[in-house]
C-alpha positions in Angstrom: -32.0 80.9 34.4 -32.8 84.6 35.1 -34.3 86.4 31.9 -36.0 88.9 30.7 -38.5 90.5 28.1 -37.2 92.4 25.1 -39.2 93.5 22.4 -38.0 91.1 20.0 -39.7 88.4 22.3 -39.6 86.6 26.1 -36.8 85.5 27.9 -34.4 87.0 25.3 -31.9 88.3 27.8 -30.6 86.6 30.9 -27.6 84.9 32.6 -27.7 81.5 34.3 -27.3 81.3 38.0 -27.8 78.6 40.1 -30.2 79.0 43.2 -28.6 78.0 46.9 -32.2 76.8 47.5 -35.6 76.6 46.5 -38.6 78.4 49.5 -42.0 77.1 48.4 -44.8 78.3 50.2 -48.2 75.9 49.5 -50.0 78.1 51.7 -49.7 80.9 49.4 -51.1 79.0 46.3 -54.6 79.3 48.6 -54.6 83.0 48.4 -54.1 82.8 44.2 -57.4 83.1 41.9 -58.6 79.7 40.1 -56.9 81.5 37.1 -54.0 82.5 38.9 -53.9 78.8 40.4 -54.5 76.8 36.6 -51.2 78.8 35.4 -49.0 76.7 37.9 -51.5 73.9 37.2 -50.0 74.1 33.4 -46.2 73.8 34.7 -47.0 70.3 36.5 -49.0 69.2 33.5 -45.7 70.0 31.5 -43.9 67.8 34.0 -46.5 65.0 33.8 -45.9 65.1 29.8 -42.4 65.9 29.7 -40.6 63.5 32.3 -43.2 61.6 34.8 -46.4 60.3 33.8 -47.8 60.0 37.7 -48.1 63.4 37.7 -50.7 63.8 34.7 -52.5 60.7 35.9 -52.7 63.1 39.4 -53.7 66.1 37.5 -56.0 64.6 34.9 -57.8 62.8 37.9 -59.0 65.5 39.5 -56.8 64.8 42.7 -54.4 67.4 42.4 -55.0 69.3 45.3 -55.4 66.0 47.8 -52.2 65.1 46.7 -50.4 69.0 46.0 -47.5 68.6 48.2 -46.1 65.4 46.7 -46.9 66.8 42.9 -45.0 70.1 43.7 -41.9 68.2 44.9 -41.2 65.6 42.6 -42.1 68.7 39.8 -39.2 70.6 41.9 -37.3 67.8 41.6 -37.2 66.6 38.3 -36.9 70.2 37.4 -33.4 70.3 39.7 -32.1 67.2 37.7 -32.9 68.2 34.8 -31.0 72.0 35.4 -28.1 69.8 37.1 -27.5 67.4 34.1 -27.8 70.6 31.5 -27.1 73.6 33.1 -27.0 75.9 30.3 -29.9 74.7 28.2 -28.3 73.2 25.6 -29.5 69.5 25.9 -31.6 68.2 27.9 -33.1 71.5 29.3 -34.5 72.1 26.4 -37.7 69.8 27.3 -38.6 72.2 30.2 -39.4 74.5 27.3 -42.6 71.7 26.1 -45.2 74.4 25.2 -43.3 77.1 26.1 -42.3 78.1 22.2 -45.9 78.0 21.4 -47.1 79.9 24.3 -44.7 83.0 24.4 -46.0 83.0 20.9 -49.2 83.5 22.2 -48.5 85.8 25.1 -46.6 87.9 22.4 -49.3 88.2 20.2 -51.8 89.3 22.8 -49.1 92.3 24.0 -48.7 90.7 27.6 -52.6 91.2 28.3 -55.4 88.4 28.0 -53.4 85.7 27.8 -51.3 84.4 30.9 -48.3 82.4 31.2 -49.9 79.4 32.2 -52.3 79.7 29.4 -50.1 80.0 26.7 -48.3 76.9 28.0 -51.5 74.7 28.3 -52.3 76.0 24.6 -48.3 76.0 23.2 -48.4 72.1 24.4 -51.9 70.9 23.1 -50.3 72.7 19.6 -47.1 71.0 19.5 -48.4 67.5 21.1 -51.6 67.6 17.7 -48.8 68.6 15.3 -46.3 65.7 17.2 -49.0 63.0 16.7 -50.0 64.0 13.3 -46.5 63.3 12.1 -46.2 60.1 13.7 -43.7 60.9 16.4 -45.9 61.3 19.4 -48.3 57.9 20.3 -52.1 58.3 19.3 -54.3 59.2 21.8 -51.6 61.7 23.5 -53.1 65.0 22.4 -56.4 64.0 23.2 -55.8 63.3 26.9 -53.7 66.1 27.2 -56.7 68.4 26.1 -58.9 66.3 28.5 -56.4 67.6 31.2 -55.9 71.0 30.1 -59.8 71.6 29.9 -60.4 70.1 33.1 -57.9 72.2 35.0 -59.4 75.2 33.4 -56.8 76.4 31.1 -57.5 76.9 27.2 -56.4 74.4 24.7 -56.1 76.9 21.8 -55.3 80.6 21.3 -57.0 81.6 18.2 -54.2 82.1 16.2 -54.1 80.7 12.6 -50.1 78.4 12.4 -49.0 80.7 10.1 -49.3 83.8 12.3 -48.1 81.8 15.3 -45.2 80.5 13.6 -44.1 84.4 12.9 -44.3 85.1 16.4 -42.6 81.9 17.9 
């Protein structure tokens, strides 16, 4: 999927095209800032909570970048099932955008400055996960791991924002 931002909001306007392959570089992620870093570091935590749990135990141990390679491709390819069994997000797809409500929300809010990608995803999912296990549909305990991670991969676990006024912006 190839989108982009409008004024009414992110990833408003785009077409679906499928890739002939995927390049990933892991060298490059050494030249990124810790900050720049964390915002892929939200992604894979999305992955870890969305579709394989290995990967958050990975991430919320500390050992993500001992064992960076093998997190990056099984994220790449649970991603490329995912797109193959729902190509034009109207099923399944949908869980890649865990957090992602929430946290274009957020970047919205803050006018594109302050507030990264990666950080309004890290927030969006703590949000929805507290608000999932308050209403019974999420298991106990989730939300409060998943802030562990979150906070221990440098990334925020709230934006500030009363629900109301995030709700209006989602």
């Amino acid at each position: 999927k190839t989108a982009v931002n409008i004024p009414g909001g992110k990833n408003l306007v785009g077409s679906f095209k499928q890739p002939i392959l995927v390049l990933c570089d892991t060298d490059t992620l050494r030249t990124l800032s810790p900050l720049h870093f964390a915002d892929g570091v939200a992604e894979a935590i999305k992955y870890g909570m969305i579709k394989d749990k290995s990967i958050f135990d990975i991430i919320e141990s500390g050992k993500l970048k001992e064992d960076l390679l093998s997190v990056i491709c099984r994220c790449i390819e649970i991603k490329k099932q995912v797109v193959e069994n729902d190509e034009f997000d109207t099923g399944e797809r949908m869980l890649l955008n865990f957090g992602h409500t929430f946290g274009h929300a957020i970047e919205k809010f803050y006018h594109y400055s302050g507030y990264s990608h990666g950080m309004g995803v890290a927030a969006g999912m703590v949000k929805i996960t507290e608000l999932s296990e308050r209403y019974g549909i999420t298991k106990s305990g989730t939300s409060a791991r998943l802030i562990h991670c979150v906070e221990k991969n440098g990334l925020p676990i709230s934006s500030n924002i009363d629900d109301e006024t995030l709700v209006e912006y989602s």
